[in-house]
C-alpha positions as CSV (number, residue, x, y, z in Angstrom):
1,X,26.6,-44.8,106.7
2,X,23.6,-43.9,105.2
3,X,23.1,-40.3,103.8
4,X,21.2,-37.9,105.4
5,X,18.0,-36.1,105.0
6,X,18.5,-32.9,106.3
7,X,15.3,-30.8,107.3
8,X,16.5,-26.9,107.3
9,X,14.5,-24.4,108.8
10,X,14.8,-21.6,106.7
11,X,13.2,-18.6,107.9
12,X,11.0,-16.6,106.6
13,X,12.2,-16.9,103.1
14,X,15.5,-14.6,103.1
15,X,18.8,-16.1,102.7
16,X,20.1,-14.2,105.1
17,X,18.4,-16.0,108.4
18,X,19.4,-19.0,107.2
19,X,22.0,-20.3,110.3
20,X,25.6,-21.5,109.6
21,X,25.0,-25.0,110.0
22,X,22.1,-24.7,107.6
23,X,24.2,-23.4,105.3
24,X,26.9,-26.1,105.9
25,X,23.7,-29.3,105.2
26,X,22.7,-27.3,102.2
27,X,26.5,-27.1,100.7
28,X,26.7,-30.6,100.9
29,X,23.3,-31.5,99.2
30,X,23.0,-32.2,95.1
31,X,18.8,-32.9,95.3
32,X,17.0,-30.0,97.5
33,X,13.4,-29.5,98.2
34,X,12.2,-26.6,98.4
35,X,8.8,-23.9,97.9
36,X,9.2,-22.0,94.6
37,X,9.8,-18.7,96.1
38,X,12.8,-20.4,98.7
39,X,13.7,-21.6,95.1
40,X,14.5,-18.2,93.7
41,X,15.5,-16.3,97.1
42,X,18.0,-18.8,97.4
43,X,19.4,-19.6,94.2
44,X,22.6,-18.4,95.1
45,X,22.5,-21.7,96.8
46,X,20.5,-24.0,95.0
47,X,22.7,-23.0,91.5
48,X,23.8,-27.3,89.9
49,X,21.2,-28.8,92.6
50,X,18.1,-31.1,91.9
51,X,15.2,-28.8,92.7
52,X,11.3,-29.7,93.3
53,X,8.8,-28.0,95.3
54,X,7.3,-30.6,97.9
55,X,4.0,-28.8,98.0
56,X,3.8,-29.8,94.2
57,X,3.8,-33.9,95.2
58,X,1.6,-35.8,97.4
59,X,3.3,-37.5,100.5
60,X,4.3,-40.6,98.8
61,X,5.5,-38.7,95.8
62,X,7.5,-36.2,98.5
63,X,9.1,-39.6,99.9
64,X,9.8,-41.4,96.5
65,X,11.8,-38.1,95.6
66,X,13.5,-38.2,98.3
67,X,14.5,-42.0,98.1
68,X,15.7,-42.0,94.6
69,X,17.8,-39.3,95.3
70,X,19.4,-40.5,98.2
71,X,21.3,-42.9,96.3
72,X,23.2,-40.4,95.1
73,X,24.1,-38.4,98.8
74,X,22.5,-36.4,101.4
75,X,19.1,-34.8,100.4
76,X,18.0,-31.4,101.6
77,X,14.6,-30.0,102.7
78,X,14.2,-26.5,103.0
79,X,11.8,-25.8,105.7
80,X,9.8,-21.9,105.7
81,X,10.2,-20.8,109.0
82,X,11.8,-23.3,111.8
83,X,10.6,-26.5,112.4
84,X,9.2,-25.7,115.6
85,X,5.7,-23.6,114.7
86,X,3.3,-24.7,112.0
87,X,5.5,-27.4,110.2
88,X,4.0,-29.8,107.6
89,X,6.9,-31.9,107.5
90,X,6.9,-34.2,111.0
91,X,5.6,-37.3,109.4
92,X,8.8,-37.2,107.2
93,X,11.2,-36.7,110.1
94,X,10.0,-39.5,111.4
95,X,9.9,-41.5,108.4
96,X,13.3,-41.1,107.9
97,X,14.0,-41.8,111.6
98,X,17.7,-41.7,112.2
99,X,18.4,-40.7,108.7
100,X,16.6,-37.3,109.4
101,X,18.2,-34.5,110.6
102,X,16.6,-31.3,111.9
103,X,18.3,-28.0,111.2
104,X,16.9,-24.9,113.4
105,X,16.6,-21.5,111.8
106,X,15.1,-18.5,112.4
107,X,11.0,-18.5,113.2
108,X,9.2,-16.1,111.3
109,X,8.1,-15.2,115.2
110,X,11.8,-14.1,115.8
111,X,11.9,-12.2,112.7
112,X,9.3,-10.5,113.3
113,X,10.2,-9.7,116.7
114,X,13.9,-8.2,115.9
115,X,12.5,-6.2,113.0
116,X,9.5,-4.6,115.0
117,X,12.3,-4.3,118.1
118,X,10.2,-5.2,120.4
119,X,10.0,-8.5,122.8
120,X,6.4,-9.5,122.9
121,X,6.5,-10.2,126.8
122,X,7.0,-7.5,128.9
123,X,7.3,-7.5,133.0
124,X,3.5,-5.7,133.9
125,X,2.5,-5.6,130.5
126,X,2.3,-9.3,128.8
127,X,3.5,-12.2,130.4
128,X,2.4,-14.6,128.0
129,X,2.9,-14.7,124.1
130,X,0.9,-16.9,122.1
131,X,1.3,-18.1,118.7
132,X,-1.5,-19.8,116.6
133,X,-3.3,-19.0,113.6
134,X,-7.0,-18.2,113.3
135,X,-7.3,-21.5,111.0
136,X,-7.2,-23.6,114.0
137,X,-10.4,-21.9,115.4
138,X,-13.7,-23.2,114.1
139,X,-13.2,-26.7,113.4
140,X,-16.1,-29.0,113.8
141,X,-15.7,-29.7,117.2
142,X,-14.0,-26.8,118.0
143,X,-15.0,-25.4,121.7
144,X,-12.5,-22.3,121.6
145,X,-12.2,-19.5,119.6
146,X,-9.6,-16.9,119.0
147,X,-11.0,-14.3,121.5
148,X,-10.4,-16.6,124.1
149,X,-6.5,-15.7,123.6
150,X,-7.0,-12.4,122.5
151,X,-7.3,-10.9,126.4
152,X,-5.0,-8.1,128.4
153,X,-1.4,-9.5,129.4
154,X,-1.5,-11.9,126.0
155,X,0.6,-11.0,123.1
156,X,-0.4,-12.8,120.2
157,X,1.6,-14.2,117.1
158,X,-0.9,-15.2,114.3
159,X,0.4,-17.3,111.3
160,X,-1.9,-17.9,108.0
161,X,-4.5,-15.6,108.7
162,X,-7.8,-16.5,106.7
163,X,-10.3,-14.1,107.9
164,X,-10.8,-10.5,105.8
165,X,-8.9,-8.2,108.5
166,X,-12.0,-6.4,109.5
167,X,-13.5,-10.1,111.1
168,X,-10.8,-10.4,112.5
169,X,-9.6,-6.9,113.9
170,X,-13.6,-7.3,115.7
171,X,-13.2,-10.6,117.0
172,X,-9.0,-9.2,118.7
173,X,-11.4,-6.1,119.9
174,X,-13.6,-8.1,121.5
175,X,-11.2,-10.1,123.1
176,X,-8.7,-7.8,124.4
177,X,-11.7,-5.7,125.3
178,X,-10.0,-2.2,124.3
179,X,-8.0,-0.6,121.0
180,X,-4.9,-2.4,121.1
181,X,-2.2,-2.1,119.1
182,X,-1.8,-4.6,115.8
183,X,1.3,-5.1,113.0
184,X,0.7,-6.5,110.1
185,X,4.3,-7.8,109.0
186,X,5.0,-8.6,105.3
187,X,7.6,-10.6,103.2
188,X,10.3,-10.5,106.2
189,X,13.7,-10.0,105.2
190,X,12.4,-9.8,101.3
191,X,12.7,-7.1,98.8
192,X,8.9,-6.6,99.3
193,X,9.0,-6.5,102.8
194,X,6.4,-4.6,104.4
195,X,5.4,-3.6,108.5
196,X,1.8,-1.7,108.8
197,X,1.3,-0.6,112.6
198,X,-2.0,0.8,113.7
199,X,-4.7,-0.3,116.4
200,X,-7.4,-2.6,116.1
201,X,-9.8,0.0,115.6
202,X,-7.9,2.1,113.0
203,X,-6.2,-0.9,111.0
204,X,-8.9,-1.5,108.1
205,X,-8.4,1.9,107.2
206,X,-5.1,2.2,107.6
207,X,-4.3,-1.4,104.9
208,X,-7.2,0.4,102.6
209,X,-8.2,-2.3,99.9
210,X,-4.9,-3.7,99.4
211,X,-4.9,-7.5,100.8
212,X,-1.8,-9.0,102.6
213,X,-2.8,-11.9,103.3
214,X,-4.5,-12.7,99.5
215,X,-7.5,-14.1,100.9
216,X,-9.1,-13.7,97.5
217,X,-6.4,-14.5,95.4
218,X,-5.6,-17.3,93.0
219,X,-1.9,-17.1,93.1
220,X,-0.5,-20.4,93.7
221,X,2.2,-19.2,96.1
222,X,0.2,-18.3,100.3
223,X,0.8,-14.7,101.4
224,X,3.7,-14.2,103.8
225,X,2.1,-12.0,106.0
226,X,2.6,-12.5,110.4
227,X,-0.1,-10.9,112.4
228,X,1.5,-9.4,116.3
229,X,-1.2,-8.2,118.4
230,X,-0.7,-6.5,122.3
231,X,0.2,-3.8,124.2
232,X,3.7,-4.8,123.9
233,X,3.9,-3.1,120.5
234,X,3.3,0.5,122.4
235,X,5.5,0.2,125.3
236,X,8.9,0.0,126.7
237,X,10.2,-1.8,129.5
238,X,10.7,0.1,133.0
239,X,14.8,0.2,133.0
240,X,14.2,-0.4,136.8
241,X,13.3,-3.7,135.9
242,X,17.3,-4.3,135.0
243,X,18.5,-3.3,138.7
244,X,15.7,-5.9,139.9
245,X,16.9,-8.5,138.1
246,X,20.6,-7.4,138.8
247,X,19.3,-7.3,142.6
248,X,17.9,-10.3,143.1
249,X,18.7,-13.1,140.3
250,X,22.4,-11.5,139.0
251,X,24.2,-10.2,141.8
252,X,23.6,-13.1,144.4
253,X,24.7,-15.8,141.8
254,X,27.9,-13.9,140.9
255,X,26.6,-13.9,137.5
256,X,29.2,-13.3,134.6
């Protein structure tokens, strides 16, 4: 058999949401790529590997490393977030075809989620959550813009912001159509992690002139900053809605 490439979702960039079986693929890899930050917070697991960044090659350089490498056993990838959401790395899965195998781990989404402790759809209050990032809006041919998700009942979940936070705290506004409430969520699970919650009218001055998402910044390494907009991130769930549910879903089906 040939080795594997394993692509490991990774999480946010704290060892700790990497899964078990992520740990297990990465255990049994000598060659690992990986961004330079995943390279220090996980060192404890990278110590005697072959390290590279991927975003440091072009594709064919990404897949050459790879290659050579796999002559020697199973090649790890380590993925930021999950694979699922905003991941550069399909065209390599497939590449590798049968060879590839795709780790989950923990969404930055998810992380967010359990460290604000709050689920972003809420019976009455949101029923839909979207995730997208405000770098898809605008494109040449673009007939949709981020307002257009940005409406009552919506959560949203905003990767890679690249719009100075008072643009885009006007554009939610005029969206959602009222002051809603906004987290900016920084470096999650990281020593420098960092959760700012205000409203969309009162988050400019509550972030000051610091930048989270370094929009004017030269630093080689992006901001790891998630953007969670709603109503969600003010409200609690009826406890009624648990006796409904018991009611009508649980109860009949003899649940357990």
């Amino acid at each position: 058999m040939e080795p594997p490439v394993y692509f490991i979702g990774a999480g946010p960039g704290a060892p700790d949401y990497l899964t078990l079986e992520g740990l297990r693929a990465l255990e049994a890899c000598g060659a690992v790529l990986a961004p330079a930050s995943f390279q220090r917070s996980f060192s404890d697991f990278l110590d005697g590997k072959d390290l590279e960044s991927p975003f440091a090659l072009p594709h064919a350089g990404v897949m050459r490393w790879i290659e050579e490498r796999l002559t020697r056993g199973p090649v790890g990838v380590l993925i930021p977030g999950d694979f699922s959401v905003f991941c550069p790395f399909q065209s390599f899965v497939a590449a590798f075809g049968t060879r590839a195998r795709v780790i989950p781990g923990v969404g930055a989404h998810a992380a967010a989620a359990a460290l604000l402790r709050k689920t972003f759809d809420l019976p009455e209050v949101a029923h839909a959550t979207v995730i997208t990032s405000p770098r898809a809006f605008g494109r040449a041919g673009s007939s949709v813009s981020l307002r257009d998700f940005a409406k009552p009942g919506h959560t949203l979940v905003l990767y890679m912001n690249d719009q100075p936070l008072a643009e885009l705290a006007a554009e939610l506004r005029a969206g959602y159509g009222a002051d809603v409430p906004i987290a900016i969520v920084e470096e999650i699970g990281c020593p420098d992690e960092r959760v700012t919650v205000a409203t969309l009218d009162t988050v400019v001055d509550r972030v000051g002139d610091r930048d989270p998402f370094g929009l004017g910044s030269s630093d080689p390494e992006p901001a790891l900053a998630l953007v969670v907009v709603g109503e969600v991130l003010a409200r609690d769930e009826d406890p009624s809605w648990w006796d409904r549910r018991y009611e009508s879903v649980w109860k009949p089906r003899n649940m357990r």
